[in-house]
C-alpha positions as CSV (number, residue, x, y, z in Angstrom):
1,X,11.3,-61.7,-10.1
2,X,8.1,-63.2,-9.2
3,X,6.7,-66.5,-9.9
4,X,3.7,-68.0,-10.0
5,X,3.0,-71.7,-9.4
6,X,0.0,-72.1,-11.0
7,X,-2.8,-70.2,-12.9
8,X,-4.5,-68.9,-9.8
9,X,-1.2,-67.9,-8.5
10,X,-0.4,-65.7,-11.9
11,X,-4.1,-64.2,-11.7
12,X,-3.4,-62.4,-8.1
13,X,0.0,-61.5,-9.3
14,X,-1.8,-60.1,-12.5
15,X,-4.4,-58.1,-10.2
16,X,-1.7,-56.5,-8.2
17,X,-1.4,-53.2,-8.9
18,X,2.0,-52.7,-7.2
19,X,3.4,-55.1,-9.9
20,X,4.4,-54.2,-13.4
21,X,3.6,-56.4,-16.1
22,X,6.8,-56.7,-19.1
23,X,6.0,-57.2,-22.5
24,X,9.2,-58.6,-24.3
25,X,8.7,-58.2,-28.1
26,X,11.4,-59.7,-30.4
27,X,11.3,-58.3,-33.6
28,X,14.4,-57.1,-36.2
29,X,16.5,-59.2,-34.6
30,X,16.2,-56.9,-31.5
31,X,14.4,-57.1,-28.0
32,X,11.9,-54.4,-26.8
33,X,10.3,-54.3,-23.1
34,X,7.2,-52.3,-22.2
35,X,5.0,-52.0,-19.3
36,X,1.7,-53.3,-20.3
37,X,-1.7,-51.1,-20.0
38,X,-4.2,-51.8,-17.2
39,X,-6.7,-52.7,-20.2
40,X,-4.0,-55.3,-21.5
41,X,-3.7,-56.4,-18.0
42,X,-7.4,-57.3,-17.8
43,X,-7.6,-59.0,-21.5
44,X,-4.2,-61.0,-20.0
45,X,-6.7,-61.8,-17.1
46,X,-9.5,-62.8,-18.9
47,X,-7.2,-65.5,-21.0
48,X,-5.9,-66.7,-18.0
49,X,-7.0,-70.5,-19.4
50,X,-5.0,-69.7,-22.3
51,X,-1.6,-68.3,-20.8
52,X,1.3,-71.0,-20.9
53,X,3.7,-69.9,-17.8
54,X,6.4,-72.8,-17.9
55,X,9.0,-70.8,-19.6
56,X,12.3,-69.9,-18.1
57,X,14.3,-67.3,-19.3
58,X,17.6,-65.2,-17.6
59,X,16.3,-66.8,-14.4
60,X,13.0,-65.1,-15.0
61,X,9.2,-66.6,-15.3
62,X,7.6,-65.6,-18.5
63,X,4.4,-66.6,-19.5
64,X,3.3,-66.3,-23.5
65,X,-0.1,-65.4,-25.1
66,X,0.1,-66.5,-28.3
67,X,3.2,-65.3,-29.9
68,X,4.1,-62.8,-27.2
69,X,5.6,-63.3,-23.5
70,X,5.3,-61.2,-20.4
71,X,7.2,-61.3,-16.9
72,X,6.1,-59.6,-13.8
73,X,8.3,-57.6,-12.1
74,X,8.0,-55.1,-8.3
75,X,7.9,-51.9,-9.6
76,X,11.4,-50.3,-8.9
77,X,11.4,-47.0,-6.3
78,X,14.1,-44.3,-8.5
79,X,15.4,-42.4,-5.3
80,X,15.4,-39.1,-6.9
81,X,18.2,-36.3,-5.7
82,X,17.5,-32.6,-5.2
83,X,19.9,-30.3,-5.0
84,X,19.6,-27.4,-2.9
85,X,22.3,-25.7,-3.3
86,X,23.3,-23.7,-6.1
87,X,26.4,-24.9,-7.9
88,X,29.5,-22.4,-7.6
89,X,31.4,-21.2,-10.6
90,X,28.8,-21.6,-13.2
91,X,28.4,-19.0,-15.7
92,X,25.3,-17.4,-16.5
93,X,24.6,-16.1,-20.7
């Protein structure tokens, strides 16, 4: 998890586009996380004034727009497995 410091800190964090920006929505008394659009990440950039990032949760840095908060996260690398070979006693319809 990253964390910003300060306003300007959040602002280059926001502008890196190796970084993925969370949205955490609480509603129906369950949690739901989403990756934020490249538009949203603008508007979130052009409120920047209006973002309040002191909030701690799970050892993570959120910051909140209004009703909503938002963590940044590195954008994980999946290693991904191919198999080559073709699997033995497998049955063909």
């Amino acid at each position: 998890m990253l964390e910003a410091k300060n306003r300007r800190q959040l602002k280059k964090l926001l502008e890196d586009k190796t970084l993925r920006v969370i949205e955490r929505n609480i509603s129906d008394n369950s949690t739901y996380f989403k990756e934020v659009s490249d538009d949203f990440r603008k508007f979130l950039i052009s409120q920047i004034k209006g973002l309040d990032i002191t909030y701690y949760e799970n050892g993570k840095q959120h910051f909140k727009h209004g009703y909503t908060y938002y963590y940044i996260e590195e954008k994980a690398n999946i290693p991904v497995k191919v198999e080559t070979a073709i699997p033995e006693n497998v049955t063909w319809n």
